[in-house]
LUMGU-281036 format. One line per field, with one value per residue (C-alpha): residue number from 1; residue in three letters; x, y, z. Coordinates in pm, 1 decimal, m for minus. Layout:
// LUMGU-281036
k NUM  ...
r ala  ...
X X  ...
Y Y  ...
Z Z  ...
//
This chain:
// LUMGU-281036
k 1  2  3  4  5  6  7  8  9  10  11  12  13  14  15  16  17  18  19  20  21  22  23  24  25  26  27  28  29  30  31  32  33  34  35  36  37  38  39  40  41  42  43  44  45  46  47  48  49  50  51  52  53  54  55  56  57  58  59  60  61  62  63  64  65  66  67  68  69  70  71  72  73  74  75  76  77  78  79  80  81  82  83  84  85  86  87  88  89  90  91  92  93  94  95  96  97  98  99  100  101  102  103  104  105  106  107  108  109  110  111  112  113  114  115  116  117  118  119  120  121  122  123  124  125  126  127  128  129  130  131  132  133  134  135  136  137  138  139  140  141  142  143  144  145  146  147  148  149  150  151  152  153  154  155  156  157  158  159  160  161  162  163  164  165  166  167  168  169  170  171  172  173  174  175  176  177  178  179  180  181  182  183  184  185  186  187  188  189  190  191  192  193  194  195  196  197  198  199  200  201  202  203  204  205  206  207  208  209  210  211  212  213  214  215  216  217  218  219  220  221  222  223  224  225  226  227  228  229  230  231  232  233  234  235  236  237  238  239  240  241  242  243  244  245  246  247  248  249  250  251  252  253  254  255  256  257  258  259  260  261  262  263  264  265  266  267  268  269  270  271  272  273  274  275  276  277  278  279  280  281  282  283  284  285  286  287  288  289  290  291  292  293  294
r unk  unk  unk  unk  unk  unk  unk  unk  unk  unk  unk  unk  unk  unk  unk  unk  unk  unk  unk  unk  unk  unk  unk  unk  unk  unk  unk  unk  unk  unk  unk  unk  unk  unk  unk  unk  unk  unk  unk  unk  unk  unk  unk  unk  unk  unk  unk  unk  unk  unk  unk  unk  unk  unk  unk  unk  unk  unk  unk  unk  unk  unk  unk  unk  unk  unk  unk  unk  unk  unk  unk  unk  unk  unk  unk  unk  unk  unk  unk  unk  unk  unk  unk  unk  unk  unk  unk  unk  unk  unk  unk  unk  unk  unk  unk  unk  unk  unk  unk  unk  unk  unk  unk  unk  unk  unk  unk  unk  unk  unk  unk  unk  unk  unk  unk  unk  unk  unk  unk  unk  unk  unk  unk  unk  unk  unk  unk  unk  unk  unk  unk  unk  unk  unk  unk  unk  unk  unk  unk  unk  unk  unk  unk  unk  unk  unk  unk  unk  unk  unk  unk  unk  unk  unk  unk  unk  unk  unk  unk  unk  unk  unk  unk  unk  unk  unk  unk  unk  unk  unk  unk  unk  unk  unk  unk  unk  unk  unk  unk  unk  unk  unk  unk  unk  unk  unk  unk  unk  unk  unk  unk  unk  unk  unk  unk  unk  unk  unk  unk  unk  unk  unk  unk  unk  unk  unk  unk  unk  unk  unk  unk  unk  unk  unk  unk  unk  unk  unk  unk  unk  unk  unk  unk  unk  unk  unk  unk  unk  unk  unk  unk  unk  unk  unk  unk  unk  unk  unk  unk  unk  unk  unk  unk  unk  unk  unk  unk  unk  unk  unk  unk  unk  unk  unk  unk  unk  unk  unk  unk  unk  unk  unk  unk  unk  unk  unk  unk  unk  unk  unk  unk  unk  unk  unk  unk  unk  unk  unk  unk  unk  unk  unk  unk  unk  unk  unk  unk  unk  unk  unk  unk  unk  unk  unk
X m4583.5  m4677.5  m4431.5  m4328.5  m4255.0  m3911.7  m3806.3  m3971.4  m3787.9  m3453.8  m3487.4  m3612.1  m3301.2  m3055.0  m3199.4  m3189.9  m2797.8  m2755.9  m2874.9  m2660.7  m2377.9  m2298.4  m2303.1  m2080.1  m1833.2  m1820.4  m1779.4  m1513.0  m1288.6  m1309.6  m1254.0  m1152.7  m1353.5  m1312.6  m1475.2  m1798.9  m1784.2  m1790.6  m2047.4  m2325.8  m2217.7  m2340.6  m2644.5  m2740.4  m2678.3  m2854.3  m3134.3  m3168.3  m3198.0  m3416.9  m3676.6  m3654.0  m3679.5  m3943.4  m4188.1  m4136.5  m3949.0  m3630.5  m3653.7  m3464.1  m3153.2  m2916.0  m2553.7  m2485.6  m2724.6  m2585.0  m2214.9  m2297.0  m2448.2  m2191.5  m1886.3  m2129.1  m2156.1  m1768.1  m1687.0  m1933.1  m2018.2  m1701.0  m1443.0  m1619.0  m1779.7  m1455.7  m1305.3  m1632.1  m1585.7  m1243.9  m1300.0  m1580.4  m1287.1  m1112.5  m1375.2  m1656.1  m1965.1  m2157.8  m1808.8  m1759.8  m2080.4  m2050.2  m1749.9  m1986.0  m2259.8  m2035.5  m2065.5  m2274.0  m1996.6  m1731.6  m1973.2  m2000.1  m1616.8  m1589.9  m1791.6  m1576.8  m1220.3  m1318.5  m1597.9  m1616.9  m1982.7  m1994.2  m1926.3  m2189.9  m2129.3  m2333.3  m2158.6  m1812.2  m1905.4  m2079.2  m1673.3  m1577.8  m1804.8  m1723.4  m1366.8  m1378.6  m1574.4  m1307.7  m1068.2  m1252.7  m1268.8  m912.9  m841.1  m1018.5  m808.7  m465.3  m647.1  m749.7  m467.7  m216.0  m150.3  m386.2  m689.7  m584.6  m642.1  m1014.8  m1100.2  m937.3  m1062.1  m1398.0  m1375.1  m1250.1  m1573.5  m1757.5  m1575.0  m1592.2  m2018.7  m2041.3  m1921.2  m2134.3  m2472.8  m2383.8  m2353.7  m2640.8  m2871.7  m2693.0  m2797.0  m3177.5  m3166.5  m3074.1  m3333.1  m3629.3  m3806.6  m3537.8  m3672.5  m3443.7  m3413.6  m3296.1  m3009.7  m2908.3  m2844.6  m2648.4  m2469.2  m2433.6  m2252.2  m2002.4  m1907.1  m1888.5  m1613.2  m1447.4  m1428.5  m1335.8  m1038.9  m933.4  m924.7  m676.0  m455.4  m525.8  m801.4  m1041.8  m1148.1  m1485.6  m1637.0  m1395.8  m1390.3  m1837.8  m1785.8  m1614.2  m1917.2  m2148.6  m2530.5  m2609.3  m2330.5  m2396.7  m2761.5  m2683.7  m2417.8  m2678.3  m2939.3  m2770.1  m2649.4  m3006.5  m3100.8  m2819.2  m2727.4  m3052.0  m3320.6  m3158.1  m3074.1  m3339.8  m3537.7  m3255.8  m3262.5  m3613.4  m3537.5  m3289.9  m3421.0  m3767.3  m3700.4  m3469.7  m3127.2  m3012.3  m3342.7  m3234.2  m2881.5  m3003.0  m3253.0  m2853.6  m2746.5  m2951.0  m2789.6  m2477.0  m2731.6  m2915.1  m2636.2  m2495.4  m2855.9  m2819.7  m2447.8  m2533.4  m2825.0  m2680.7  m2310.2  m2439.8  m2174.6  m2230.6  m2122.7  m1827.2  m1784.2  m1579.6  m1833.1  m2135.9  m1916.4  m1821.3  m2197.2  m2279.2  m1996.6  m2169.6  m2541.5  m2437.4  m2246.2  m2566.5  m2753.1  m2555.6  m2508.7  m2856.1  m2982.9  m3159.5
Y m21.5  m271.3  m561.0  m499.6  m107.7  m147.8  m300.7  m116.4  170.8  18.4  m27.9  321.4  437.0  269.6  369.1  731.4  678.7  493.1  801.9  1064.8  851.9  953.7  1311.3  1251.1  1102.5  1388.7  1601.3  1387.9  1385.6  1780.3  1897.9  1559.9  1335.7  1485.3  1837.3  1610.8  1445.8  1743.4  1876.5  1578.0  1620.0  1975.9  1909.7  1575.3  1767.0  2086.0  1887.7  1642.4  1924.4  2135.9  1809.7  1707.1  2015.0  2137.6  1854.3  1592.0  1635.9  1549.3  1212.7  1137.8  980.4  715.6  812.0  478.1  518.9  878.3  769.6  463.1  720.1  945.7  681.4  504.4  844.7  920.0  538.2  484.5  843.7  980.0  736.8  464.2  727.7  892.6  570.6  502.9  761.5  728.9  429.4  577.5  795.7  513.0  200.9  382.4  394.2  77.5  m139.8  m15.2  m67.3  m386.1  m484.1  m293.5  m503.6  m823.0  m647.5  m950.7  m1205.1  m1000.2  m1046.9  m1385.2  m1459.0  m1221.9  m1478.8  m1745.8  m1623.3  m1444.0  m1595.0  m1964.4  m1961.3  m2240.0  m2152.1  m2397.6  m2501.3  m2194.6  m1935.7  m2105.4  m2090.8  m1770.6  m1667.6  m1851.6  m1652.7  m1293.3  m1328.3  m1421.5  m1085.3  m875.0  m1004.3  m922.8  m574.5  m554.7  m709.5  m450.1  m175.0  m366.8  m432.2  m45.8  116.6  m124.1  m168.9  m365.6  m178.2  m297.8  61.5  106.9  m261.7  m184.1  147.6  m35.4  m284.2  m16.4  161.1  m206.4  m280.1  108.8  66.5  m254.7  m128.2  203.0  8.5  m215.7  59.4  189.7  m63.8  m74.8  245.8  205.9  m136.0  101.9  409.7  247.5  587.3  781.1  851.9  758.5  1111.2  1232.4  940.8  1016.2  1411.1  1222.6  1016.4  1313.6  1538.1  1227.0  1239.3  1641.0  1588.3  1346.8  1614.5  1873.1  1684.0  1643.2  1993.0  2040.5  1835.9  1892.0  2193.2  2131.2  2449.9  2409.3  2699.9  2897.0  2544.3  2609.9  2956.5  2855.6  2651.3  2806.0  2857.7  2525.9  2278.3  2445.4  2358.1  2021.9  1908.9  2025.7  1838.5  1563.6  1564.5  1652.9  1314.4  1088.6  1182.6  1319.0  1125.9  807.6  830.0  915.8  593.4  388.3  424.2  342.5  31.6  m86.3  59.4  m177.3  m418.2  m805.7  m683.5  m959.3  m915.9  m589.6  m644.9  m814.9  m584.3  m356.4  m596.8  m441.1  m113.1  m155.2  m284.2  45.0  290.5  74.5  187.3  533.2  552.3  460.1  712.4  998.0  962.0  808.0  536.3  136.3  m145.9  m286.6  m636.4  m697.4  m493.3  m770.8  m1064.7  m925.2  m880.6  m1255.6  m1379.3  m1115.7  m1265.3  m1613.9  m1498.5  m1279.3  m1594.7  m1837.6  m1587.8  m1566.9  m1867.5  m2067.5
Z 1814.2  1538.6  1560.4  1198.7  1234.7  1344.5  1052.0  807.0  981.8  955.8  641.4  587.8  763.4  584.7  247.6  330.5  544.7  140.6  m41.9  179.2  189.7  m233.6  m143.9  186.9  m111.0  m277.8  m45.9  198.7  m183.0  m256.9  111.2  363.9  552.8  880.6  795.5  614.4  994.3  1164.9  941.2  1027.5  1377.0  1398.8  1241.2  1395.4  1707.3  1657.9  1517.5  1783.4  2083.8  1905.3  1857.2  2203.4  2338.6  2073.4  2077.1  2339.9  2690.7  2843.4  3061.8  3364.6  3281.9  3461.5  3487.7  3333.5  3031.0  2969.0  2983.7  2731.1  2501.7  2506.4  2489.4  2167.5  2016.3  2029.2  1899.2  1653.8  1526.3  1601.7  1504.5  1350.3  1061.7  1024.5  896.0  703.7  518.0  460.3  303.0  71.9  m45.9  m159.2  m211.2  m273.9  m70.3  m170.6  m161.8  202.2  311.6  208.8  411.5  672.1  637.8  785.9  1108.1  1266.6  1134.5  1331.1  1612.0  1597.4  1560.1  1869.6  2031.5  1954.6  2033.7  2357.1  2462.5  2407.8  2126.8  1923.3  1545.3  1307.4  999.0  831.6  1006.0  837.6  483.2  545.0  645.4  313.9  91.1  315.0  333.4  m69.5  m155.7  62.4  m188.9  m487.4  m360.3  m282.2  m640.7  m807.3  m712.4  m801.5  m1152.6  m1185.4  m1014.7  m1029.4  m647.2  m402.2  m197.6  108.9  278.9  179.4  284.7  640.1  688.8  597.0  889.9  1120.4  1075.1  1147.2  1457.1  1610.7  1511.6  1614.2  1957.0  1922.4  1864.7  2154.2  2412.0  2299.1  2339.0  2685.8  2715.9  2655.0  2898.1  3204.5  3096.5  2953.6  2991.9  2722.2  2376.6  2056.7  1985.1  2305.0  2284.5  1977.7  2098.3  2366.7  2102.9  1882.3  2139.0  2200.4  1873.5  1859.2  2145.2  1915.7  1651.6  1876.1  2048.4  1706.5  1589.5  1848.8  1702.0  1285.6  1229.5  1057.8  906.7  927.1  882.2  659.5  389.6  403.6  335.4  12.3  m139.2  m331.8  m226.8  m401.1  m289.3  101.2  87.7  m64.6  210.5  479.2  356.2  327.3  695.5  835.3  621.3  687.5  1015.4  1195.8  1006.6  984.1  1364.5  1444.1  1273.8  1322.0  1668.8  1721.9  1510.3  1751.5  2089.2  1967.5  1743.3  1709.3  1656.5  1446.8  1231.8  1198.3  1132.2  871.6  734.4  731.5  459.6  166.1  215.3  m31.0  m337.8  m257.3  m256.0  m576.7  m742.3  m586.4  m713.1  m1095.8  m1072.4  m944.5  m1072.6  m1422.7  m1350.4  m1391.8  m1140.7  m1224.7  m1287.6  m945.4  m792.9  m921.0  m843.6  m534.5  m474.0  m565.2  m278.2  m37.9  m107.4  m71.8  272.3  378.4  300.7  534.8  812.8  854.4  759.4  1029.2
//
């Protein structure tokens, strides 16, 4: 593979996750989160065994790899994307993917806490700058609703830590089975997370299939479509980014994603950034900057 396919598929991946994620919104506020979930479950699932099976083969697996798929796919795509879009519900979906995007800072201060890393100098103003756009987010909902968006923000970095954990496992997971294809992990991943959803449909059903039968022929095709793109295509090249490309480069490549759904969101919902939203973006820039910056 050409060195610089992975990140032209990460970046591929996160602008069609960017695009899906509106409709997710719209969706997760007229029904609930959980049934949009359990909707992009089913489909990433059915799509991912019918692929493997259809046009490639299914590899020898290690117990290890199989288990760190699975366990990714019921942290990350289970309960990391439930509080994602719980947050879109109340942020929006290009303020909580920007929270989302600080996943490598969390990282890093994971590494100093538990596991003695050195923090430099970079990595403190890029926690300056970070820390400073969180609040601007927060401050816009007390100035629009009267009360702080502390909620959204923390169901935002709920859905960072559960991913950062899912992507982690993963790539454990391709270390100890070289020979497994992204798409047959992600079916892996994707059944994880369908046990998630299932486990919780004991506790609070989820209706799933009597809330589809209420949408009409349109919004159906539209919510199906967007989990075959979001949650199967995106997957499916974002997984190939990580299983061959420089994590962090990639990580990085993951920062763009809330400027694209921000374009995505004034397109398709006719609706301007905000003021808090641009400021907020300038702090989250200079942060992005610093982070990375060698």
């Amino acid at each position: 593979m050409n060195e610089n396919m992975p990140y032209l598929l990460a970046y591929s991946a996160t602008a069609v996750f960017g695009l899906s994620c509106i409709f997710y919104t719209v969706f997760a506020n007229r029904i609930s989160p959980i049934w949009v979930n359990t909707i992009k479950a089913c489909v990433g699932t059915l799509g991912f065994f019918l692929t493997t099976t259809l046009f490639y083969e299914w590899n020898s697996i290690s117990w290890q790899s199989l288990s760190s798929f699975f366990v990714s796919g019921f942290i990350g795509l289970g309960i990391g994307d439930l509080f994602l879009i719980l947050a879109f519900t109340r942020i929006g979906a290009a303020r909580t993917l920007m929270v989302f995007s600080c996943g490598p800072l969390f990282t890093g201060l994971q590494g100093y806490f538990f596991f003695g890393q050195t923090l430099s100098m970079n990595k403190l103003f890029a926690i300056v700058f970070l820390i400073t756009c969180l609040f601007i987010l927060s401050y816009e909902g007390y100035k629009e609703k009267g009360q702080w968006e502390f909620k959204g923000v923390v169901f935002a970095l709920l859905g960072v830590l559960f991913d950062a954990i899912g992507i982690g496992l993963t790539r454990f997971g391709f270390e100890n089975s070289a020979q497994v294809i992204p798409i047959e992990a992600n079916f892996y991943r994707a059944i994880g997370a369908l046990v998630f959803f299932i486990i919780y449909n004991q506790v609070r059903p989820i209706h799933l299939v009597s809330e589809f039968k209420k949408l009409i022929p349109k919004e159906k095709s539209i919510i199906l479509l967007a989990s075959v793109m979001g949650t199967y295509v995106s997957l499916w090249l974002w997984n190939t980014a990580v299983k061959y490309g420089h994590l962090a480069s990639i990580s990085a490549i993951a920062a763009a994603e809330p400027f694209t759904v921000a374009v995505f969101e004034h397109i398709y919902l006719k609706k301007w950034p905000t003021k808090y939203l641009l400021i907020a973006s300038v702090f989250f820039s200079c942060g992005m900057f610093f982070l990375f910056y060698k």
